[in-house]
N, C-alpha and C positions, 0 to 999 in steps of 0.2 A: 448470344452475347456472353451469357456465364458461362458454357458449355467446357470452353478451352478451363476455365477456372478448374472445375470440378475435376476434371480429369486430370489436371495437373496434381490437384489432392492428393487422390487416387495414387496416381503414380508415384508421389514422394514417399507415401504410406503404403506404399504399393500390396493394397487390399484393398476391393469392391464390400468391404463390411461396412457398419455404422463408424464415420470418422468424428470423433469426438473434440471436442474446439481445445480441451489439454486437459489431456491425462499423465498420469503419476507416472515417473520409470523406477523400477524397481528389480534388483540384481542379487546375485550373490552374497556383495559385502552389507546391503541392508540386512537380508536375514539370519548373518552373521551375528550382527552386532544386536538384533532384536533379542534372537534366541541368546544371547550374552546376560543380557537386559533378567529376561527372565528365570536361566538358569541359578544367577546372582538372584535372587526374588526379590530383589530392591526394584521392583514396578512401578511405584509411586511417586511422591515427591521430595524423597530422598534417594540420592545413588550417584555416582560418580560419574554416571554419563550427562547427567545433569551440569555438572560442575565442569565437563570439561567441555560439552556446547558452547557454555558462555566462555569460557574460553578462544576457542575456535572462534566462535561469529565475532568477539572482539577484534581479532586479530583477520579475519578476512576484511571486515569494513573500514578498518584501520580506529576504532573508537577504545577506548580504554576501558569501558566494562561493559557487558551486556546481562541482562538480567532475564531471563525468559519466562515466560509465562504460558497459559492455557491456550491463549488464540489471539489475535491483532486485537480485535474489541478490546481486552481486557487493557492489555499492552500499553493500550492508549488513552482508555479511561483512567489509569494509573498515573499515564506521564501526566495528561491533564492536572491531576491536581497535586504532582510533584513542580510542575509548569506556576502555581501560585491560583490557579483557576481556582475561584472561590461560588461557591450557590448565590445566582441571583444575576453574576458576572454574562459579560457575552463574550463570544470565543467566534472569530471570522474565518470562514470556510470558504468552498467553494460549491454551486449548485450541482457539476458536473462530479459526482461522484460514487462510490459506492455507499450503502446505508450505515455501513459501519461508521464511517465518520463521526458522520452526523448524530447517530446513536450517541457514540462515547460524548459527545457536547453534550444530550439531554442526559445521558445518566451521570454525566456532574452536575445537573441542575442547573445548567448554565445555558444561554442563548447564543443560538445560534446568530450569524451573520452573512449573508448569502455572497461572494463577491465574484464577478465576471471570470471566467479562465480564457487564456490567451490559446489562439488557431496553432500554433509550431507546435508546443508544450503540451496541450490538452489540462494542463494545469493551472495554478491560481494565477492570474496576472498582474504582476506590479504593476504597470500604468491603472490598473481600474484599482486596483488597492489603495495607490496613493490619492488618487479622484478620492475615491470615497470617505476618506480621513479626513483631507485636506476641505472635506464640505461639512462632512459631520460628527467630525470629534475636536475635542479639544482637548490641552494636558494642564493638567490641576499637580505643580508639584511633577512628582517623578509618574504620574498615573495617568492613562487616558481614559476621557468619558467620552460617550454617545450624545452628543448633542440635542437626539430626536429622543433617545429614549430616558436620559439621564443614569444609564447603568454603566460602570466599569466595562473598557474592551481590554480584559486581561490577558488573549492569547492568540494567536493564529496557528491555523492548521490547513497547509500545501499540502496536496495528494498528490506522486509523480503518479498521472494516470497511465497504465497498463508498462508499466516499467520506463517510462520517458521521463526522465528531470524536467523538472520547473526551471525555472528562473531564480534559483536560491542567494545570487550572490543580491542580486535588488530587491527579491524579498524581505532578507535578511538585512539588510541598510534601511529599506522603509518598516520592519518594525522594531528596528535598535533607535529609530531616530522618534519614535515615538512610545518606548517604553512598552511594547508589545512583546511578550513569551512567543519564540516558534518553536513550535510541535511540529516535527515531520513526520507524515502518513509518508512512509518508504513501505507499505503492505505488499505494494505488488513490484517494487523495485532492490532486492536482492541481485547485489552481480552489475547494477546500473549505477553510472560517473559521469559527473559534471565536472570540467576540467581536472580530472586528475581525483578528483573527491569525491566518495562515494556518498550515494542518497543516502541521508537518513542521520548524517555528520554533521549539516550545514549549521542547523542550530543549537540550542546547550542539550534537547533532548530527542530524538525520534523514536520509531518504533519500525517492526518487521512482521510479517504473517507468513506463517508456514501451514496454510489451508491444503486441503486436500489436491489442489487446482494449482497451487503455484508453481514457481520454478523449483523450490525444492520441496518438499512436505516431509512431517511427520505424523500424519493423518488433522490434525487440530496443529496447533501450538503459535506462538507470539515473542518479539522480545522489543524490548528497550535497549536502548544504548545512550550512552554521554560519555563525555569526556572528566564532567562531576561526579569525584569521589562521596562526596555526600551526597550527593543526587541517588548514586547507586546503591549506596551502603540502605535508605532511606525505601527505596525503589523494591529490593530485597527484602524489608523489614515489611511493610505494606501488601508483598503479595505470598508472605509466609504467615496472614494473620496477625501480622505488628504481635508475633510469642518471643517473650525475653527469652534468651538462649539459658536454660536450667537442667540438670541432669534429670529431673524428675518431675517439678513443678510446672504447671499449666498456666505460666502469669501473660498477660496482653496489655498492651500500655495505649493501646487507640485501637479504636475501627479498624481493621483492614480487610484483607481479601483474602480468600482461600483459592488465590491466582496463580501458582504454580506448578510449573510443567512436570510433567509427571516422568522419572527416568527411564521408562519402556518409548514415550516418544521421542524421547533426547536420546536415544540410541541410535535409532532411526537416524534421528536428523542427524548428528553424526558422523553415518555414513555418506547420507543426501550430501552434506557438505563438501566432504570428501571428493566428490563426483562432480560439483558444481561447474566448472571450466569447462568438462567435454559437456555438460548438458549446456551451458551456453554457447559452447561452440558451434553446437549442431543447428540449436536454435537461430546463431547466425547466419548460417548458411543459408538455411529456411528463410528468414526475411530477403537476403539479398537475394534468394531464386526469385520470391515472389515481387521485388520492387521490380527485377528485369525481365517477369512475365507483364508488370502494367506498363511498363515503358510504353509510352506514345499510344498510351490506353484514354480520349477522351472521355469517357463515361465513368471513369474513377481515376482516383489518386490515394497509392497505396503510403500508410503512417510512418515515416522513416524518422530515424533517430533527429533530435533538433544540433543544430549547431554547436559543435566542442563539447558532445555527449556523447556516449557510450553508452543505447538502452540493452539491458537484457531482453527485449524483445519478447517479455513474458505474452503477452497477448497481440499476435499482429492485430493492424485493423487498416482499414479501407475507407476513403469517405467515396460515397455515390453522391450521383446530380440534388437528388431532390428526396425526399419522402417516398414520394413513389413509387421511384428507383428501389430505395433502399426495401420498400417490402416487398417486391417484386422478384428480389435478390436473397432475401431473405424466405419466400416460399420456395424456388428453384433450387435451391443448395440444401434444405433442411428435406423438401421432396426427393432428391437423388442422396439421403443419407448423409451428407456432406454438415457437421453442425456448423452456424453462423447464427451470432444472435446480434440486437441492436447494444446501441450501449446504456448506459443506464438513463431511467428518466429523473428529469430535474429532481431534487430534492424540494424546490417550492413549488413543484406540482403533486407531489404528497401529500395527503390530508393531513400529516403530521405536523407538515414544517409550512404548509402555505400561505402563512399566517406571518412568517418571521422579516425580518427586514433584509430589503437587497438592495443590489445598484442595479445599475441595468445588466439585463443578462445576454444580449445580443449574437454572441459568441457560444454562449454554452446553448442556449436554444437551435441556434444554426447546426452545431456539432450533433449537438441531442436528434435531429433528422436526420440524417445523413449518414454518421459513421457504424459499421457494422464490425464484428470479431470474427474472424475467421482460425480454421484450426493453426494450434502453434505448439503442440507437443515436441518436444525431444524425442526421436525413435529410438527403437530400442533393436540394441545390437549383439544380444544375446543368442 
């Protein structure tokens, strides 16, 4: 039953070696620009490739500034609390996600809030968002509080999971109508549009990852984006250490971060950037072989882009019948070399977060059985 699968692999990658679920591509004009990087010995967090990534990623997402940073984590633990997120506050998530999320919520000291993701999307779901307000929050003034817990719900944070858009135009109406900050987790959606708008735009701030794994990488790195001039200016100050600009003096006017990209990986990225469209495009080719290899396939249903979206297709994935299924598929394809992993497990099945408040989780439990990754790299045509 998987047989046809793997060999299909095989053949797209056409190598019987270890096929990796996505790996980096990497050409000439990155190690152009690396060794530029270095020759200039501006390595660090000062250097002109720096200055002009954010440039670029501005102007590909169509956002007016981007700010970069070390990794997504950071990215977002930033926007948080450019977002108003304050210590003690809760911030509503979703359970079906990666760790990072959820991380950046506790290292603000803020609480998390679990809330159901929608089957098309694999992301947060307005209908259970609005359920859960409408039962346990209320707004005091311009603010909303938790009913059950009596703490501030300061902000929300949508994950497009594996490059698919949410639902951001109803997200973004149910938390403007209740005074809720949205943070877009756009980590794994670079190159992904919801009518015409790119992830990571919909609300006043998002954020991006440039992991080793993504659709573009420059080994780590992260960025923010808005369309807020003082968001940005603000965002920059924060992750340069909040140091007064001095020709010589050492002055800091707050806390901040020493969260900034370093210009040997904004070289890199760059170039990555540069390349972005043919590595989407290959990528698309890739999903649509594999949607019309499941065609009239009962025993799966391959993750295709949702309705009036445009996923970059960073990570295909598959949902199987049942649990069973899915590890049964998941020993077959990792035994013939082929990587395939599940998707992530709930977040309030972690000892960490098991403890925090949710709504029902129906959906992301259901998904959390079933859907698997299979390989989605860009080949390489060197």
């Amino acid at each position: 039953m998987f047989d046809n699968l793997i060999q299909f692999i095989k053949g797209w990658y056409k190598t019987d070696d270890f096929i990796p679920l996505h790996e980096p591509r990497f050409g000439a004009l990155d190690r152009k620009y690396v060794m530029d990087a270095i020759d200039s010995t501006f390595v660090s967090s000062v250097g002109e490739y720096v200055n002009r990534f954010e440039r670029d990623l501005a102007k590909y997402v169509g956002s007016r500034r981007a700010i970069v940073t070390v990794n997504g984590t950071s990215a977002l633990q930033v926007a948080l609390r450019l977002a108003g997120v304050e210590s003690g506050d809760e911030v509503i998530t979703q359970p079906l996600t990666f760790i990072a999320t959820a991380n950046a919520i506790a290292h603000s000291n803020a609480h998390p809030i679990f809330i159901d993701v929608n089957r098309e999307t694999l992301g947060l779901c307005p209908d259970a968002l609005e359920t859960f307000l409408d039962q346990c929050a209320e707004k005091r003034d311009t603010r909303t509080y938790n009913k059950v817990t009596g703490r501030r719900i300061s902000a929300m944070v949508p994950m497009h999971t594996f490059g698919h858009p949410c639902q951001m135009e109803r997200l973004v109406e149910v938390a403007d109508a209740w005074g809720i900050a949205v943070v877009e987790d756009a980590a794994e959606a670079l190159g992904s549009t919801r009518n015409g708008k790119h992830c990571g735009t919909f609300g006043r701030i998002g954020i991006f990852s440039f992991n080793g794994n993504k659709t573009i990488t420059c080994g780590g790195g992260g960025a923010i984006v808005t369309d807020d001039e003082v968001l940005a200016d603000r965002a920059k100050h924060l992750t340069t250490t909040a140091k007064i600009s001095h020709p010589w003096e050492f002055v800091h006017d707050e806390i901040g971060y020493n969260y900034r990209m370093p210009n040997l990986n904004a070289a890199l990225a760059c170039a990555q950037l540069e390349q972005i469209d043919e590595l989407l495009a290959d990528k698309r080719l890739l999903a649509q072989s594999y949607a019309e290899l499941f065609t009239n396939c009962n025993w799966v249903k391959f993750v295709e882009e949702p309705a009036g979206c445009r996923s970059n297709y960073w990570l295909n994935a598959v949902v199987l019948s049942d649990q069973k299924q899915r590890d049964a598929f998941l020993e077959k394809t990792n035994e013939a070399g082929v990587m395939t992993r599940p998707i992530w497990q709930l977040m309030t099945d972690l000892k960490m977060y098991r403890n925090f408040q949710t709504g029902p989780l129906d959906n992301a439990r259901w998904l959390q059985e079933r859907v698997v990754n299979i390989p989605s790299s860009a080949r390489k045509h060197e």
